[in-house]
VMD Tcl script that builds the backbone (N, CA, C; Angstrom):
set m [mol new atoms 219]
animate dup $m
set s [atomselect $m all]
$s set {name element resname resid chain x y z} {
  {N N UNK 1 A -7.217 36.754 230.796}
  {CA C UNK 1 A -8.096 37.881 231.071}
  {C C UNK 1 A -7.452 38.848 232.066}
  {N N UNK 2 A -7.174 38.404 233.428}
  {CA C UNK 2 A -6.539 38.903 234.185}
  {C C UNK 2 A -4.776 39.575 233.354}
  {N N UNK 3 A -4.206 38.956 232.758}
  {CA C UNK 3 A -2.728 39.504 232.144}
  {C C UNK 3 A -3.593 40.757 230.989}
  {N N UNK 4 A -4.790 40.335 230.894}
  {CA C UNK 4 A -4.971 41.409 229.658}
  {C C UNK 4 A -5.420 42.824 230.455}
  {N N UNK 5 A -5.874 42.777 232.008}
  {CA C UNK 5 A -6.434 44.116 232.497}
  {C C UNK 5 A -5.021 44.590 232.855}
  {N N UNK 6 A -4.266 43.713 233.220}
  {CA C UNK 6 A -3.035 43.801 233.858}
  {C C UNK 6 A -1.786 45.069 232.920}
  {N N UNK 7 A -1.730 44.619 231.836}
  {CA C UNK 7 A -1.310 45.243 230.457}
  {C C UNK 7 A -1.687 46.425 230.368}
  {N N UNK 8 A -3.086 46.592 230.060}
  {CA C UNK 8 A -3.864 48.079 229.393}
  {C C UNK 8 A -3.548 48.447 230.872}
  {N N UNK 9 A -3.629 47.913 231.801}
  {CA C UNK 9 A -3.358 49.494 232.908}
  {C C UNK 9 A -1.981 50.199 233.489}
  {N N UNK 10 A -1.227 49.235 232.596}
  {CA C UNK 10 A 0.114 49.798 232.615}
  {C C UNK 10 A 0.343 50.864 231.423}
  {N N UNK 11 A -0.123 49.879 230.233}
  {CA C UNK 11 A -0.192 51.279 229.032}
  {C C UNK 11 A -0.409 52.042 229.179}
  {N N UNK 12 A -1.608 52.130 229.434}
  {CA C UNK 12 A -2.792 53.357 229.476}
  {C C UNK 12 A -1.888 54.263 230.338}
  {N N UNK 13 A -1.362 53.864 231.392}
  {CA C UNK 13 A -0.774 54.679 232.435}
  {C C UNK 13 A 0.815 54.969 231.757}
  {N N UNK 14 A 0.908 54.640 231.192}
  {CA C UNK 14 A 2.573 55.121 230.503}
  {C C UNK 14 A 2.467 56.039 230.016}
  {N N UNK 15 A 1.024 55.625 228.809}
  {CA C UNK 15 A 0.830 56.055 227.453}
  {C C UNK 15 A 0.491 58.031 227.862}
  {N N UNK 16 A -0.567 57.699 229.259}
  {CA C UNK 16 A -1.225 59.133 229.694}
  {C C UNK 16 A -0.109 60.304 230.489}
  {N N UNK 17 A 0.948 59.476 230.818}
  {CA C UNK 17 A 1.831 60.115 231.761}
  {C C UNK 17 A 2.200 61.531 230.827}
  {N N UNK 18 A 2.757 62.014 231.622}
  {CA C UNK 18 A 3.016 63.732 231.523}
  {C C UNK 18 A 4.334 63.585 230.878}
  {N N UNK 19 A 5.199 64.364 230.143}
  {CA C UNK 19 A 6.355 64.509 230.010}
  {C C UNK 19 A 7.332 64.354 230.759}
  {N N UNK 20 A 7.180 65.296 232.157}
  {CA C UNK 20 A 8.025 65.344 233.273}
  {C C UNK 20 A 8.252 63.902 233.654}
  {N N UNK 21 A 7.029 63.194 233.767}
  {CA C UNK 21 A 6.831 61.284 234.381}
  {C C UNK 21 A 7.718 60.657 233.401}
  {N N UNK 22 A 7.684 61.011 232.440}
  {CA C UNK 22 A 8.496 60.135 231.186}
  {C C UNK 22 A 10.573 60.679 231.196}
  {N N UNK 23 A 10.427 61.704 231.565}
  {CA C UNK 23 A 11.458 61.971 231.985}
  {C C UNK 23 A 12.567 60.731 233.260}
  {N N UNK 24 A 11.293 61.127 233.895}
  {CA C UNK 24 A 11.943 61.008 235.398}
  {C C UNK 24 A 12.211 59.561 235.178}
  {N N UNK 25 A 10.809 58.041 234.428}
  {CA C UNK 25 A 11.505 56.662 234.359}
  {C C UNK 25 A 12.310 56.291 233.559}
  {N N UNK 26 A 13.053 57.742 232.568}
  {CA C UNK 26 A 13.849 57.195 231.942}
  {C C UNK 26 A 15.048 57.186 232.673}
  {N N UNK 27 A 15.349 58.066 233.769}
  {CA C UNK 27 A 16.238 58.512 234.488}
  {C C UNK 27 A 16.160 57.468 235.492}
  {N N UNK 28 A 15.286 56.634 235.889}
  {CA C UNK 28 A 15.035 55.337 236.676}
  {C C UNK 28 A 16.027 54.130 235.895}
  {N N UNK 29 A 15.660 53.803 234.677}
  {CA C UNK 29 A 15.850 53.006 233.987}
  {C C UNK 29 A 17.250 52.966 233.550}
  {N N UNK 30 A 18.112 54.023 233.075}
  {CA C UNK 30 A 19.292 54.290 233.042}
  {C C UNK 30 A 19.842 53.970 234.620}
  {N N UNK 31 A 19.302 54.854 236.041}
  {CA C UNK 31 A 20.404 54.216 236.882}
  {C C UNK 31 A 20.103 52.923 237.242}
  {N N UNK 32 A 19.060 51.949 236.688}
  {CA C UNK 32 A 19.300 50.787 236.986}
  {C C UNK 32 A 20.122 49.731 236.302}
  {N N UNK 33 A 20.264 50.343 234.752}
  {CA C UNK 33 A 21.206 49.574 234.090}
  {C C UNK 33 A 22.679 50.145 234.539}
  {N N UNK 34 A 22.922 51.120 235.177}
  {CA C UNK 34 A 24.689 51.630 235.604}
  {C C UNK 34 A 24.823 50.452 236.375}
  {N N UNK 35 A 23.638 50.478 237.420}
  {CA C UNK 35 A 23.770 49.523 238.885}
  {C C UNK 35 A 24.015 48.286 238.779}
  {N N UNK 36 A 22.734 47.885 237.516}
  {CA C UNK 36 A 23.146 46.003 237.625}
  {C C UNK 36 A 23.707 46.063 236.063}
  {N N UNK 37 A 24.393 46.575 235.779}
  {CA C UNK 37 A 25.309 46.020 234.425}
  {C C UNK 37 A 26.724 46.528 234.399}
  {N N UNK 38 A 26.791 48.002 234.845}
  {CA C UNK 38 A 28.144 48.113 234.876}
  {C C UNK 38 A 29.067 47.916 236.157}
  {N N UNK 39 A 28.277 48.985 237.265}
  {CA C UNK 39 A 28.487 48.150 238.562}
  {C C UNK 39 A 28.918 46.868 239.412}
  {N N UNK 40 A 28.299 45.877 238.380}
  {CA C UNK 40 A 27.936 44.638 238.348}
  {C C UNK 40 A 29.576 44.266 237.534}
  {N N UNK 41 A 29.777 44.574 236.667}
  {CA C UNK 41 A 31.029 44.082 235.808}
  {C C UNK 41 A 32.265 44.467 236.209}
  {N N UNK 42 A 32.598 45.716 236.565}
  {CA C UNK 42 A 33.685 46.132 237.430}
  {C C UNK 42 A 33.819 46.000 239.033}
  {N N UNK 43 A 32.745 45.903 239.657}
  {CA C UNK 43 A 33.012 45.848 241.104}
  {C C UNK 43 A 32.453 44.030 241.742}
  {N N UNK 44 A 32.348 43.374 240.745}
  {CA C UNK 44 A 32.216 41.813 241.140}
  {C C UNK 44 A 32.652 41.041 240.455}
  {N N UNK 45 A 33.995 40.658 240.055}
  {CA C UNK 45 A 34.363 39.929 238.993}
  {C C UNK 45 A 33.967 38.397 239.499}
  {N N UNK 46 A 34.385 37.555 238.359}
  {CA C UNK 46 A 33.289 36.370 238.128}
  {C C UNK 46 A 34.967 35.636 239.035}
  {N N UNK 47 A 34.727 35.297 240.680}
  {CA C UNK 47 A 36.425 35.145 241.074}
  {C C UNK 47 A 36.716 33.509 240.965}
  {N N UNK 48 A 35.347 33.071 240.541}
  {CA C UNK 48 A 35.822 30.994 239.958}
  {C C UNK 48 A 36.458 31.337 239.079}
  {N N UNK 49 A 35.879 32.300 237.896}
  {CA C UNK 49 A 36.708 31.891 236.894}
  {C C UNK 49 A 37.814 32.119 236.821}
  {N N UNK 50 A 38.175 33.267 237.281}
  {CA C UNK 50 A 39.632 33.817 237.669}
  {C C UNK 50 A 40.789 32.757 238.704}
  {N N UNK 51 A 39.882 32.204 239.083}
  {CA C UNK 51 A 41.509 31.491 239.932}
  {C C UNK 51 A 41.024 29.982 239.914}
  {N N UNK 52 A 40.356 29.145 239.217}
  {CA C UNK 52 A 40.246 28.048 238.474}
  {C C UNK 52 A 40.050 28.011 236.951}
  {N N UNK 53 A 40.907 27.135 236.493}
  {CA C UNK 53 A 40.662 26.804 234.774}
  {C C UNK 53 A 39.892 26.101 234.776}
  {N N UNK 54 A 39.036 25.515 235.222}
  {CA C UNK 54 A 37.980 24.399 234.642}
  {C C UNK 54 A 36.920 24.441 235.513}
  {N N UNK 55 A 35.848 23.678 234.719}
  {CA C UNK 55 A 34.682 23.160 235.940}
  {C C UNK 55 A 34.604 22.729 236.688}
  {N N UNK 56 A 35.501 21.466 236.615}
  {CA C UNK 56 A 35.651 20.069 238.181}
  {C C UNK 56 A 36.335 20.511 238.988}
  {N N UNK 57 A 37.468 22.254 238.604}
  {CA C UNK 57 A 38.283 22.249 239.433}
  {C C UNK 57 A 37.253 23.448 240.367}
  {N N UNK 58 A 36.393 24.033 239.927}
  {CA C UNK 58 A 35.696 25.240 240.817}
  {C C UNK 58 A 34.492 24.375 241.566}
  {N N UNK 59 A 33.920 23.052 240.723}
  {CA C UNK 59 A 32.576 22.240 241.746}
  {C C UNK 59 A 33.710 21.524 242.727}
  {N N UNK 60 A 35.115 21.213 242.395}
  {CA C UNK 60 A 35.829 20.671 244.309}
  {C C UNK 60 A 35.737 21.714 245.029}
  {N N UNK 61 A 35.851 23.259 244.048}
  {CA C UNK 61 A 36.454 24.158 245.274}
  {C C UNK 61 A 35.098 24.448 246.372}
  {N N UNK 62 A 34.083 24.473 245.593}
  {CA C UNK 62 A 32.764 24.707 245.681}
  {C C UNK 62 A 31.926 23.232 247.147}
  {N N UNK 63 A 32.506 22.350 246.236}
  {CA C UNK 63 A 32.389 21.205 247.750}
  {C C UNK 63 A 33.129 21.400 248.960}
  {N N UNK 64 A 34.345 21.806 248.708}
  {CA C UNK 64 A 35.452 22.299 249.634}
  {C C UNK 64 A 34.727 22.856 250.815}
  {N N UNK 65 A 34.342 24.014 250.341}
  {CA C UNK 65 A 33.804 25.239 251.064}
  {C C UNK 65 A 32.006 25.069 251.675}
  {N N UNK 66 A 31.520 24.291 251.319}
  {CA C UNK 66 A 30.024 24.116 251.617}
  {C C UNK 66 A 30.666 23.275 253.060}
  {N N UNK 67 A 31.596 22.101 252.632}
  {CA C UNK 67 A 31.773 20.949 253.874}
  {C C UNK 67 A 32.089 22.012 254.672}
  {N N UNK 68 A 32.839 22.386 254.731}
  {CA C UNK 68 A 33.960 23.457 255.935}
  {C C UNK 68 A 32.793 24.548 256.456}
  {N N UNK 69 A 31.302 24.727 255.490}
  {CA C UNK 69 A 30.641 25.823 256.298}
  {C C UNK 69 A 29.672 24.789 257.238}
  {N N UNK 70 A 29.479 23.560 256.780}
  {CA C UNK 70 A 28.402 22.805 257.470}
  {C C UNK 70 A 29.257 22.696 258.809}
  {N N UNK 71 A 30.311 21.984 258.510}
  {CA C UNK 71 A 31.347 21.671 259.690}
  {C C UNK 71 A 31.232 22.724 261.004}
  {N N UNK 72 A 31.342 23.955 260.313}
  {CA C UNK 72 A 31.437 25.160 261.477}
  {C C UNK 72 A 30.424 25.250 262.307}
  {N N UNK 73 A 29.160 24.912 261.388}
  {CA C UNK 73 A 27.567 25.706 262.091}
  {C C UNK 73 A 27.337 23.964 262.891}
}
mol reanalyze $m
mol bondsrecalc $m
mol representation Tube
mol addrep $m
């Protein structure tokens, strides 16, 4: 009941918006996919996979580094 008022008052409110409003979240929606998809792919590469070949060898590197942060604090 509650997901169903929840719904129509988003529609309703999409559906009634003005042109200009429909403009502007498409222009929302685009810079959020630059931010978390491309952004995301060129400026954070995935760096386990890159400098380990395998799984067991990135969960040692991964134990490695947890011991050595507990150790510090």
């Amino acid at each position: 009941m509650i997901l169903k008022k929840i719904w129509r008052f988003y529609y309703e409110g999409f559906r009634d918006m003005t042109p200009r409003g429909k403009k502007l979240w498409l222009i929302i929606f685009i810079k959020l996919f630059v931010m978390f998809a491309v952004l995301k792919y060129f400026f954070f590469p995935d760096i386990l996979k890159t400098n380990f070949k395998n799984d067991q060898e990135r969960i040692q590197h991964i134990e490695k580094e947890l011991i050595i942060t507990n150790a510090k604090n």
